[in-house]
N, C-alpha and C positions, 0 to 999 in steps of 0.2 A: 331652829326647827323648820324641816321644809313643808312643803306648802298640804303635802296628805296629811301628813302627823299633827297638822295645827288645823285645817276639817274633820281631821279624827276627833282630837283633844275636843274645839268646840262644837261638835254632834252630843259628845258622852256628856259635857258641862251641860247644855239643853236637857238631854234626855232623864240623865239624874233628878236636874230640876223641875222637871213634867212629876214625874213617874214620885220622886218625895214627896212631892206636894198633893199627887190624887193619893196617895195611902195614909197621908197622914192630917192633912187639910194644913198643914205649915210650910214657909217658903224656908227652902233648903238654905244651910246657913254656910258660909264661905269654909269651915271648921268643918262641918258634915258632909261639903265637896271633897275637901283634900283627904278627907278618911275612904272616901268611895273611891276616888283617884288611887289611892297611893294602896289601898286593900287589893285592885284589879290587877294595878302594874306588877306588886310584887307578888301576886299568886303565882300571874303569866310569868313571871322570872320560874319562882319555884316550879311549877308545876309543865311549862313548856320553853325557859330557855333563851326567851324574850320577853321583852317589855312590850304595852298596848304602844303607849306614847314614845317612851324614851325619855320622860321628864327628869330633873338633877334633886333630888329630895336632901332636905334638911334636917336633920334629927333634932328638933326643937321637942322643947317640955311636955306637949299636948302631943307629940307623934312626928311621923313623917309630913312633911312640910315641901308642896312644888316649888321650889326657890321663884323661878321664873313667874308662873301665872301667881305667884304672893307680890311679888313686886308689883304686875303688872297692875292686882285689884287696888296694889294699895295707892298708885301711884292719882289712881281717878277716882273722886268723890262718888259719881253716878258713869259706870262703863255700860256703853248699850252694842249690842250686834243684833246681827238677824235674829240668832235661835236664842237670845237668851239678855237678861239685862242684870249688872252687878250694882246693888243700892246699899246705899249707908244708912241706918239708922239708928235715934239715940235708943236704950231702951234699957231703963234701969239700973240710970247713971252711965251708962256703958256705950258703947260704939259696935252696933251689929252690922257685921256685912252680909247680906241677901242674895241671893241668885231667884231671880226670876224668869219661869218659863218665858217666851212666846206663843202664841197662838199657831207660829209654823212650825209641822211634824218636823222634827228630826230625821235626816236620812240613815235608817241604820243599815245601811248596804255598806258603809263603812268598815263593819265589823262582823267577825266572823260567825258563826254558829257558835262555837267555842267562848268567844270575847262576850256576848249577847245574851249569852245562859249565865256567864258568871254576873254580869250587871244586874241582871234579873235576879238573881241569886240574893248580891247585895240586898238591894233594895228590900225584897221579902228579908230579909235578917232583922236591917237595920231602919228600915222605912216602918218605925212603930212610932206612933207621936207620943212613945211613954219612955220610950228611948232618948236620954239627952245627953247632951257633948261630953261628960265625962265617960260615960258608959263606951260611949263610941270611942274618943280618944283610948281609952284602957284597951278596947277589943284593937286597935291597929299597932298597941305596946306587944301585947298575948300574939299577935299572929305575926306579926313583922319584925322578925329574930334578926335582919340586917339594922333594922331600927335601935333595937336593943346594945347590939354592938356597938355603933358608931356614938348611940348619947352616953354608952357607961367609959368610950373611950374620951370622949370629949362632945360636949352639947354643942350643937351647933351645928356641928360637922358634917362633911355630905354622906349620904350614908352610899355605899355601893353597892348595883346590885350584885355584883359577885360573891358578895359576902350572906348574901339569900341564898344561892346556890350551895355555898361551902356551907352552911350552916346546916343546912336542910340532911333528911335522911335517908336522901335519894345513896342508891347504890354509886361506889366510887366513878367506875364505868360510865353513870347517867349523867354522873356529876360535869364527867369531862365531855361530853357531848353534849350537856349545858351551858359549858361556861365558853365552847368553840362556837357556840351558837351565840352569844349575849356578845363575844367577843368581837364575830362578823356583824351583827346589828349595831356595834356602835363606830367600827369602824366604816360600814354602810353612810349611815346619819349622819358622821363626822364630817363628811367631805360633801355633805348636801349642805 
């Protein structure tokens, strides 16, 4: 990932975890990241033809899954950055991973009008502290039809976003001036 895509990525991982935690008074949990992440990327596939990030999503049991920032949290007990810090904690027998804000704003100049009303958007959805992981896991099965593909082909799998586009009920016409689009952004990224 070059180097805007990964200030992008960690702006939205801060701003998520700001903006869940003043709506809900709970620190966003590593499960209700990757539902925000992977809800955003795959709209902007359907709905404009590109991805925010460009992240490689796993069709794992609970939903779409970042391969990459999954390894990344799991690899570090406690991950701290500027805008945000990833904590382990036990909690009910169990092993919860946390995303906690910083004190420093997020720059959201990163992101469009477009990108910036959908996060917003989330958030007011899913930023309800009566909202919990199952609810949310289900809502990114119901709205992420490339998800659905890829886990009833094989769990695990990566799911592609192409198969967002081809799925969708965008006219055949949008479709192909989606998928010419999704097809220059990765070959873009690919060689960054």
């Amino acid at each position: 990932m070059n180097a805007y895509y990964e200030a992008k990525l960690n702006t939205a991982i801060a701003w998520f975890a700001k903006k869940h935690f003043e709506r809900t008074g709970k620190y966003l949990t590593q499960l209700g990241l990757f539902k925000y992440l992977a809800l955003l990327e795959f709209r902007s596939v359907r709905e404009r033809g590109v991805p925010v990030f460009g992240l490689k999503y796993v069709a794992m049991k609970w939903g779409p899954v970042p391969q990459e920032l999954y390894q990344k949290f799991k690899k570090s007990s406690s991950l701290q950055t500027e805008l945000y810090q990833v904590k382990r904690i036990k909690e009910q027998n169990r092993e919860v991973v946390l995303i906690l804000p910083s004190s420093k704003e997020a720059d959201t100049n990163l992101f469009s009008p477009w990108e910036l009303q959908v996060m917003k958007d989330l958030v007011e959805i899913y930023g309800d502290r009566w909202i919990d992981t199952k609810i949310f896991s289900e809502a990114s099965h119901q709205k992420i039809k490339a998800w659905q593909k890829a886990y009833q082909k094989k769990p695990n799998s990566v799911i592609k976003f192409e198969d967002e586009i081809e799925i969708s009920d965008l006219p055949e016409e949008k479709k192909q001036i989606y998928l010419e689009r999704l097809a220059t952004f990765e070959e873009l990224t690919a060689s960054q």
